[in-house]
C-alpha positions in Angstrom: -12.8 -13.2 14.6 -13.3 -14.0 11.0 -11.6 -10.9 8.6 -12.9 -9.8 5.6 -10.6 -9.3 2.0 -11.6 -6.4 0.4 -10.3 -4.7 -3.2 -10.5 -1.0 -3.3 -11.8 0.6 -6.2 -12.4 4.0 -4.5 -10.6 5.4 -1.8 -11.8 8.2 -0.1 -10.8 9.9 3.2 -13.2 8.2 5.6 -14.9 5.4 3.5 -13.7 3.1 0.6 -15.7 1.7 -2.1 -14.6 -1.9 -2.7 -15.5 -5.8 -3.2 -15.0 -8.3 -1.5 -12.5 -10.5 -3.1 -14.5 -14.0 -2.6 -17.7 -12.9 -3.6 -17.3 -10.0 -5.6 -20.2 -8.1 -3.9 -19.6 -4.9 -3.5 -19.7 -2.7 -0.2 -18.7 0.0 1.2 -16.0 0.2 4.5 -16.2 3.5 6.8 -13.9 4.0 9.4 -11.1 6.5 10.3 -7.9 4.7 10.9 -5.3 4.7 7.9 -2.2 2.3 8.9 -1.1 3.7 5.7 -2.8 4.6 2.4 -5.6 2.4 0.3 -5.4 3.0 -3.2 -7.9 1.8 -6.0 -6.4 -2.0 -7.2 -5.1 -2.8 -3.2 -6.5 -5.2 -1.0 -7.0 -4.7 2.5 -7.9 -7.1 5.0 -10.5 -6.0 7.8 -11.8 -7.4 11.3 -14.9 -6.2 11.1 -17.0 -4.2 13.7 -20.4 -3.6 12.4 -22.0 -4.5 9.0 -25.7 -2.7 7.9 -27.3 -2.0 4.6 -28.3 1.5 3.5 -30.5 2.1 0.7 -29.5 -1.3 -0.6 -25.7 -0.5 -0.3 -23.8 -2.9 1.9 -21.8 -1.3 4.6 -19.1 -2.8 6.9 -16.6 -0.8 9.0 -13.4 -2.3 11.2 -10.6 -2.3 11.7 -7.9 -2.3 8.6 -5.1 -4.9 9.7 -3.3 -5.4 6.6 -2.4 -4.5 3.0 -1.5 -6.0 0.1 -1.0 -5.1 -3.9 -1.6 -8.4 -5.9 -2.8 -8.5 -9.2 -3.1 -12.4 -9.2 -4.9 -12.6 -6.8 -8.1 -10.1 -8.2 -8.9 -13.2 -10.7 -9.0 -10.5 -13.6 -8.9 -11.5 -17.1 -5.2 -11.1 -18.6 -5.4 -7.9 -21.4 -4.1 -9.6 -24.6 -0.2 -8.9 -25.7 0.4 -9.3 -29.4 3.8 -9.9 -31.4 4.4 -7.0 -33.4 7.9 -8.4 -34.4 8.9 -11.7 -34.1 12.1 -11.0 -35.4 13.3 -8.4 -32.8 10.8 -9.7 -30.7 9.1 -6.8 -30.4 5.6 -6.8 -29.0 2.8 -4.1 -27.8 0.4 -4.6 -25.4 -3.5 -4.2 -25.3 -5.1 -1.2 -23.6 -8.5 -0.5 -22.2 -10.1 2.8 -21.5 -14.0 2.7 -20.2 -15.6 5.1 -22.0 -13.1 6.1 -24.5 -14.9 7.7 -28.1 -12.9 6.1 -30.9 -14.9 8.2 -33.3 -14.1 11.4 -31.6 -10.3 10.2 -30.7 -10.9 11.2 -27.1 -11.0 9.3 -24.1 -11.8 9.7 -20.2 -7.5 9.9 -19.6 -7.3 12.8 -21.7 -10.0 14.3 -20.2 -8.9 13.9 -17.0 -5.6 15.6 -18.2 -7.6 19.1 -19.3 -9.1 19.4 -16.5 -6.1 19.4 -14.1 -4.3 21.5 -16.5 -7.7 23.9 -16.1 -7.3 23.9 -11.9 -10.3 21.3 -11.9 -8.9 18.4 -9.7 -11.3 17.1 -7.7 -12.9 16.6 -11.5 -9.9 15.7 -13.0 -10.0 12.5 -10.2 -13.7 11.7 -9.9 -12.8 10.6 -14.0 -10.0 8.6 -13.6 -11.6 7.1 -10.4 -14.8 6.2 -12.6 -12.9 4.5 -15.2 -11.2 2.4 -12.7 -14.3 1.7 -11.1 -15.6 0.3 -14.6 -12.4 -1.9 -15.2 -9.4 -1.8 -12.7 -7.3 -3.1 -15.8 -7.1 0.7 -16.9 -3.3 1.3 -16.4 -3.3 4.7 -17.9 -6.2 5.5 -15.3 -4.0 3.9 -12.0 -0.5 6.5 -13.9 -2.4 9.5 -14.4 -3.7 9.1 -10.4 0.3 8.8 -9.5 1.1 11.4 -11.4 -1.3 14.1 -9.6 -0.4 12.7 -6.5 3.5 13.3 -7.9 3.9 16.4 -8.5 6.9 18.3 -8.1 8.4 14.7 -6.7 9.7 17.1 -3.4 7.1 15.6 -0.7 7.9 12.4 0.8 4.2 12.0 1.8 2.9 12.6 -1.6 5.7 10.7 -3.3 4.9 7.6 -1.3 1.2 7.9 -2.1 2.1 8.1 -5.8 4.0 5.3 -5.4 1.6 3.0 -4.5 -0.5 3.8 -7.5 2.7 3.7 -9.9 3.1 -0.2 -8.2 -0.6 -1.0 -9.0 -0.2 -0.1 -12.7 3.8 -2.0 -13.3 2.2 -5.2 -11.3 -1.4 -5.0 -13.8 1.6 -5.1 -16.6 3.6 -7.7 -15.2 0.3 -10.0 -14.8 -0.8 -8.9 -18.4 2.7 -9.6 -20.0 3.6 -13.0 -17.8 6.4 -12.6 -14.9 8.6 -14.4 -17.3 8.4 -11.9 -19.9 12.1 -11.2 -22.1 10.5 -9.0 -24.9 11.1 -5.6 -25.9 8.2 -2.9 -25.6 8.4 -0.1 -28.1 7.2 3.3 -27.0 6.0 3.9 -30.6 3.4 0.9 -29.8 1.2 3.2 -28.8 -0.3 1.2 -25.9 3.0 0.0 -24.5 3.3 3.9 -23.2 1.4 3.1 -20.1 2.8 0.4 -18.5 6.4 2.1 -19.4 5.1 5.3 -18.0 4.1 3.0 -15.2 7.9 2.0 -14.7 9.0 5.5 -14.9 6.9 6.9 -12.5 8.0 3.9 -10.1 11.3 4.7 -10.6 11.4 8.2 -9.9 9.9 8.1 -6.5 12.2 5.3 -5.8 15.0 7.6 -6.5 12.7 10.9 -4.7 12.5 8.4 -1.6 16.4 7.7 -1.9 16.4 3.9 -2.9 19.0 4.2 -5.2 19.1 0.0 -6.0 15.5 0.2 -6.7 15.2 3.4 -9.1 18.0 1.8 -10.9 16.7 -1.5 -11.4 13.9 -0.3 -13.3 15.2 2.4 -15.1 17.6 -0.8 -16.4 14.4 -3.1 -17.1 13.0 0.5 -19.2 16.0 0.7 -21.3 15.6 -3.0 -21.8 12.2 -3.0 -23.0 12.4 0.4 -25.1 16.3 0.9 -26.4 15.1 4.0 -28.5 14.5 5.6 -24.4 12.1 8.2 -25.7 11.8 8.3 -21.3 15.1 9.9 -21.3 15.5 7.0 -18.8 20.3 7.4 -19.8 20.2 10.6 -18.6 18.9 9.8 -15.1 20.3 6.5 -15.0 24.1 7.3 -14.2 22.7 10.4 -11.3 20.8 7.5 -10.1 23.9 4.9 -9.5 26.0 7.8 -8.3 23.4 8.3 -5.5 22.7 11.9 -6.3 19.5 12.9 -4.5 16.6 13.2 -6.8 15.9 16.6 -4.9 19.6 18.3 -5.9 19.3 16.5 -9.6 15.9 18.7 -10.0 15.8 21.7 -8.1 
């Protein structure tokens, strides 16, 4: 049977919103078996059972028999990186927010951020979800997912569903930047701050989920790219190549 390559751009609990990756057309999959989290940016390959149309929306359902996060292959349009400082080499990367109001300096992200703060989740999401829905290159959108799913960092199940957003955001900035990329990333270029938040967030559910060799490489590859650490990134770095359990170091 033929499958079907899919790219989520809104997961919910019994359906996802996605396109297909050859065509672009967008559909929508039902079904009820999860071999392990979609998130918004993955693609997932189905052997499909049934397909319909509803009220002009394309439906398929099936089967979900594999999973994969790769930014190349979503054909997207690189965001530009521009040298700030050719001397240090310094260099800040571009950002895009759907919907943001330069005039107002506000933006769907920092919305999202008061209404968690006010108890208003499911709000809080349904933003960041329509942002990425309008451009999955939002990185800020894919971190501030992670980090509601985050939390405290204490929940394996949690952590590992943060992690996969954290991934889709770090591989958007590895496409952006080129995989060959030996520049440094200031945090006080504004819009470098999501892709290194990115990083971080990687990092610490690495180190929540106890992969010691993994939390470390990045939190190396952060100090790298932003020596003034405004992460904090030296204070963990030494618990995290001691192996001290991420639970102990913040309890």
């Amino acid at each position: 049977m033929t499958t079907i390559e899919l790219v989520a751009i809104s997961a919910g609990n019994n359906n996802i919103t996605a396109y297909r990756l050859n065509t672009l057309e967008k559909v929508v999959w039902k079904g009820n078996n999860y071999p392990a989290l979609v998130v918004e940016g993955e693609i997932f390959e189905v052997e499909p059972e049934k397909e319909w149309t509803y009220k002009k929306t394309p439906f398929i359902s099936g089967k979900i028999i594999s999973q994969r996060i790769d930014i190349p292959a979503l054909e997207l349009v690189p965001l530009p990186v521009h040298c700030i400082d050719k001397r240090k080499q310094e260099f800040e990367m571009e950002q895009i927010i759907p919907g943001a109001r330069p005039d107002e300096m506000d933006d769907p992200i920092t919305d999202a951020v008061e209404l968690k703060n006010r108890g208003c989740m499911d709000e809080a999401w349904e933003l960041l979800n329509q942002v990425i829905k309008q451009d999955l290159r939002c990185i800020d959108a894919h971190v501030h997912m992670a980090h509601f799913k985050f939390g405290d960092g204490l929940s394996e199940y949690w952590v590992k569903q943060a992690l996969k957003h954290y991934t889709v955001g770090a591989e958007l900035g590895h496409f952006f930047l080129g995989y060959s990329f030996n520049g440094k990333l200031p945090w006080s270029a504004i819009d470098n701050r999501p892709y290194l938040r990115a990083l971080h967030g990687q990092c610490l559910c690495y180190w929540a989920l106890g992969d010691y060799e993994a939390a470390a490489e990045i939190a190396r590859s952060l100090l790298k790219f932003n020596k003034s650490d405004n992460q904090g990134i030296r204070f963990i770095l030494p618990e995290i190549e001691a192996g001290i359990p991420y639970r102990e170091s913040n309890e």
